[in-house]
Structure formats: structure tokens, C-alpha cells
N, C-alpha and C positions, 0 to 999 in steps of 0.2 A: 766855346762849344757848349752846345744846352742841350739835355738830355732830355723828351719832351717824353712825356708820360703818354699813352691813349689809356684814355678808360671807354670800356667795350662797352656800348650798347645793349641795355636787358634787350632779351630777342625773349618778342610773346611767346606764350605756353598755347603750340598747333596743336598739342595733341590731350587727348581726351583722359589718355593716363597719367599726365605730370599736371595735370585740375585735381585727377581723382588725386595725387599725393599729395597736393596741396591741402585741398580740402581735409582729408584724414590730419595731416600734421597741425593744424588749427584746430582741428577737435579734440585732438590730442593736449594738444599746449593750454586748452579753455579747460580741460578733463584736470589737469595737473596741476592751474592755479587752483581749482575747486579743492583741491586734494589739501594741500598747501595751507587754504586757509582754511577748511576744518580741523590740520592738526597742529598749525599755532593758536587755536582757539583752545584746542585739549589740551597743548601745554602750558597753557596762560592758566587752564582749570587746574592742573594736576601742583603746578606751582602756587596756585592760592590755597591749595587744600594743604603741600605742606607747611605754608606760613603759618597757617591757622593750626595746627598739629603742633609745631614750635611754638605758638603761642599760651598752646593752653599747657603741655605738655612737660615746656621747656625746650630749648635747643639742642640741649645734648642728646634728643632722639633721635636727632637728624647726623648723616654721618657725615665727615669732613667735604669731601665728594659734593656733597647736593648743597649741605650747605655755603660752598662754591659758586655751583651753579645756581642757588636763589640771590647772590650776591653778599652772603650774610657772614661768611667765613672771613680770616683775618689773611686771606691774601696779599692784602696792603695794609702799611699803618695806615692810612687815612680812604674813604670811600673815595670813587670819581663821582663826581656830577650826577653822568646818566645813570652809575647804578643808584646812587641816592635817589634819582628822579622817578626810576624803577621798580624800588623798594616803599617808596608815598604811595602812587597809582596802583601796588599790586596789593596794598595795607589796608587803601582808605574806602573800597566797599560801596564808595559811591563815585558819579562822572566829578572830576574835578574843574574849577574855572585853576585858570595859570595864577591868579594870584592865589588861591585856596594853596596851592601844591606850594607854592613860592615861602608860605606862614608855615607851613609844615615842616618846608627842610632847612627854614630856620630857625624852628625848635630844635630839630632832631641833629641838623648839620650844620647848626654856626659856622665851624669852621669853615665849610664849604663854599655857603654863602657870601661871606666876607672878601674873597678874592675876586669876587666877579666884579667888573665896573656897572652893569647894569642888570642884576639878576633877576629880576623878573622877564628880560629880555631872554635871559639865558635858559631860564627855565621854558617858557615856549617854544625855543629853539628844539630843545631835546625830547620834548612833548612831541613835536610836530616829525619828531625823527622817529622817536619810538611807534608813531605810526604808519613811518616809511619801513619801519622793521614786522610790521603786523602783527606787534605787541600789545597795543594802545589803538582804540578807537574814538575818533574824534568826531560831536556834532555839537549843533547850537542847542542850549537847555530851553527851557521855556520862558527866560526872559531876550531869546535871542544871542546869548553867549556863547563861547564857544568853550566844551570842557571835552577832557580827556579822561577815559576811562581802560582800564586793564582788561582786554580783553578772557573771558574766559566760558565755559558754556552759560548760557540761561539757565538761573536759580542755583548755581553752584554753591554759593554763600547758605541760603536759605536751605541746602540739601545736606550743609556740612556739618553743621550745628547740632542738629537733633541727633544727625547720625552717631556723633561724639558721646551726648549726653546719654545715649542708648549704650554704648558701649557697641555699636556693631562698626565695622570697619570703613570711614567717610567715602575711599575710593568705591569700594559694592555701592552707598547710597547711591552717588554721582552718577556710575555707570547703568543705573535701573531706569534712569528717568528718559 
């Protein structure tokens, strides 16, 4: 005995109201990736500013909490990969090539490095993820290669800096510009 599935036929849209809901739910859904990706661009900003604040600062400014969520806390004895991978790109201030990122988190993360069979492989892989995540933006540099960079606003680095050395508060800079 066979149990034979039908699958129904889409039946056109006859009427002039189930277009118009169409059409709104695609304006909607294009309105919301917009949305989307200007506030993984703010949080990629708001996360390099406190890297840069633990940098100059010290870590112990930042509370258990955040420094969590920047990957920086001792949640594990040992980092994973991607936040290693994470923590280069959100550091390094400029677009990376996968081998630049690769000499990085083999200073910073020997141990990490060490277990992969092919880590340069590996680090691309997570590169190419992290901009499946809309963390990291990927293009070819000017010699044609292809580098990944930490997504965050335009001039955030260049906003954070002085704001610091002024003693006024980096977020107020960031947010004026």
C-alpha cells in the first residue's frame, strides 16, 4: 500500500489585494534587512570601541558580562577558533588577507593553530563565515586579493582615539559624526 502525497498547485494571485500584500511584505522584509545591517555595523562599532577602552584602560574596566560578549572573558580555558578569528579582525584596524589573520593567531593562539590539519584553510573558512554572520566584510584589496575586515561604522577607529586622549567619552565622539 503507498500512501501518495499531492502537493497543491500555487493558484495565481486574481486579486488586486493579495499583490497589494505581497508587495508591502517585500518592502517590509527589504526595510528590515536595512535595519539589520546598520545595527550589526553599530555593534561591530560599539565592540571596537570597548576593545580599544581595554586596551588603553586595562580589562578590568570592562565587566565580566561584556567582556563575554567581546569574547575576552575566561569562559573556557582555551579560546575556540572563531572567537580567536574574531578577536584578530576586530584588533587588527585594517582589511586582513587570510594569510595576514593566519600569522596573527599564530602568535596570539599557538595552541589553536596547532590542531588544525590545514589552518590556513581553516582560517578562511571562518572568515567567510563571519561574513555569513554580518560581522566581517569581505572584498578584493588592490592587488586583487581577497581580505576580510570587522565590520564597524566609517572612521570609528579615527573617532576613537582623540576622543580618548581628550578625555571626553569615545561613544558621544562616534555618535556625532
Amino acid at each position: 500500500m503507498s500512501i501518495a502525497t499531492s502537493i497543491p498547485q500555487p493558484v495565481p494571485p486574481r486579486s488586486a489585494h493579495v499583490q497589494e500584500v505581497i508587495v508591502a511584505a517585500e518592502r517590509e522584509l527589504h526595510q528590515l534587512l536595512q535595519q539589520r545591517s546598520e545595527t550589526m555595523k553599530r555593534i561591530g562599532t560599539v565592540k571596537q570601541t570597548l576593545v580599544c577602552l581595554a586596551k588603553v584602560f586595562g580589562e578590568d574596566v570592562l565587566t565580566p558580562e561584556v567582556m563575554r560578549i567581546l569574547g575576552r572573558g575566561n569562559t573556557r580555558k582555551q579560546p575556540g577558533f572563531t572567537r580567536a578569528c574574531r578577536l584578530v579582525l576586530m584588533e587588527a584596524g585594517i582589511p586582513l588577507e587570510a594569510r595576514q589573520g593566519f600569522r596573527e593567531l599564530q602568535r596570539r593562539f599557538p595552541e589553536l593553530v596547532e590542531h588544525h590539519k590545514d589552518p590556513l584553510a581553516s582560517v578562511t573558512t571562518v572568515f567567510n563565515r563571519l561574513v555569513g554572520y554580518a560581522e566581517v566584510r569581505s572584498f578584493p584589496n588592490g592587488k586583487g586579493r581577497r581580505v576580510w575586515e570587522w565590520i564597524a561604522e566609517p572612521g570609528n577607529r579615527e573617532a576613537l582615539l582623540p576622543s580618548i586622549e581628550d578625555g571626553m567619552s569615545p561613544l558621544t565622539s562616534i555618535t556625532k559624526q
